[in-house]
C-alpha positions in Angstrom: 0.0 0.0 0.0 2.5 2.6 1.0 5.3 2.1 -2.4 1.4 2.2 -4.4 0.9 5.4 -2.6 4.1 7.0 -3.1 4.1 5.8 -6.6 0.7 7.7 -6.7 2.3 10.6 -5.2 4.7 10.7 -7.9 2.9 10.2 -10.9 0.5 13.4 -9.6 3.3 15.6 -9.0 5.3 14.6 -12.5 1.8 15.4 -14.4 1.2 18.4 -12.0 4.6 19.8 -12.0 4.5 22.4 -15.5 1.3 23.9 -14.0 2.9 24.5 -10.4 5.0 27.3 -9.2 8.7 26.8 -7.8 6.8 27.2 -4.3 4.2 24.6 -4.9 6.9 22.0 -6.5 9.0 21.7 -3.8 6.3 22.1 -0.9 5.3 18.6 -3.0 8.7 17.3 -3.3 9.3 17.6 0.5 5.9 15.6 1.4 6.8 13.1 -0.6 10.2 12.6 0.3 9.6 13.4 3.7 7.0 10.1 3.8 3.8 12.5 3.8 2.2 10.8 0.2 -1.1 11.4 1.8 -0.7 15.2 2.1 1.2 15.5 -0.8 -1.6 13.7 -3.1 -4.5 15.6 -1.1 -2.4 18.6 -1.7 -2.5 18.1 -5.4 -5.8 16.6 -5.9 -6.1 20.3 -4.7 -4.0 22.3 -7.0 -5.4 19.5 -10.1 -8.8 20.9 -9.2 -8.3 24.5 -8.7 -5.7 25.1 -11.5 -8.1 22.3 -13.7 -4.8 20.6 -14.7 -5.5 17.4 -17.0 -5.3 13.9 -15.7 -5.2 11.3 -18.2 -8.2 8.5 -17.2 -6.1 6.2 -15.6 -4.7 8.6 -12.9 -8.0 9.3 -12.3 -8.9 6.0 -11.7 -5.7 5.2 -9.6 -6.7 8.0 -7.5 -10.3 6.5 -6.7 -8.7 2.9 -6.3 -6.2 4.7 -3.7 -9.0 6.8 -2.1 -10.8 3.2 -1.4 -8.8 2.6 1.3 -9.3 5.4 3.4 -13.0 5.3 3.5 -13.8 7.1 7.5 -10.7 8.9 6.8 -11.4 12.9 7.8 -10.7 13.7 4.4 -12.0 11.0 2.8 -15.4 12.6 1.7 -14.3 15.9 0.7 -11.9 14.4 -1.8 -14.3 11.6 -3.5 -16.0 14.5 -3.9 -13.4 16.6 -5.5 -12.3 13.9 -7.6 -15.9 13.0 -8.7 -17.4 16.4 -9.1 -14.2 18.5 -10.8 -11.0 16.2 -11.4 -12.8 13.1 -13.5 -14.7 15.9 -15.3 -11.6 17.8 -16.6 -10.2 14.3 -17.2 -13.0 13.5 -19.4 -12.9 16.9 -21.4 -8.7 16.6 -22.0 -9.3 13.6 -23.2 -11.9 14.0 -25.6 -10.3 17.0 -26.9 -7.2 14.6 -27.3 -8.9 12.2 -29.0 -10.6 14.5 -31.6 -7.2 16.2 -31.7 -5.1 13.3 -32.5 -8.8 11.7 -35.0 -7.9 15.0 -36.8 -4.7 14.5 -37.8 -4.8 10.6 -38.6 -2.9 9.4 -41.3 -5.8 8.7 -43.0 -6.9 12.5 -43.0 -3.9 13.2 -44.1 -3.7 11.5 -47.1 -7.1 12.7 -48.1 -5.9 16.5 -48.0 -4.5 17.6 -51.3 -1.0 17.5 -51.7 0.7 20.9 -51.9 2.2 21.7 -55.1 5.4 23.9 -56.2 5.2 26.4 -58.3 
């Protein structure tokens, strides 16, 4: 449980980490280094939600497996919530917009555009 936490920890902060200040960074480097993986995942459950930074589907997922087993935890309901009602959302819209991104420019597409020609 606690390398599958820290590992958690880590994967937040790497996907977190162009969206936070030098301040924020480090205040997350220290939790997790320092053995806090709780705080330092609530912390940027936090900053994923305010700052809506992206999370691929599968973090989001990892996050609810994780949050499983704290259920009575203090904090427990409050970030169900958040991750529920704001992070899975913004998850969702990042990657549809990925996938219509990337359906955009499929090979296929491109193939089908005409060719430019020189002059």
């Amino acid at each position: 449980m606690i390398q599958h936490e820290v590992s958690l920890a880590w994967a937040l902060a790497l996907t977190a980490k162009p969206h936070l200040d030098d301040v924020e960074r480090n205040d997350i480097f220290v939790l997790i280094g320092a053995g806090e993986s709780f705080a330092a995942i609530r912390e940027l459950l936090k900053w994923v939600a305010t700052k809506r930074i992206p999370l691929g589907p599968d973090l989001v997922q990892w996050c609810v497996s994780w949050l499983d087993a704290y259920v009575g935890h203090e904090d427990e309901r409050y970030l169900r919530r958040l991750i529920e009602d704001v992070v899975s959302p913004i998850a969702i819209q990042a990657w549809a917009r990925f996938t219509v991104n990337r359906l955009s420019t499929s090979p296929q597409q491109r193939s089908q555009q005409p060719a430019l020609t020189r002059v």
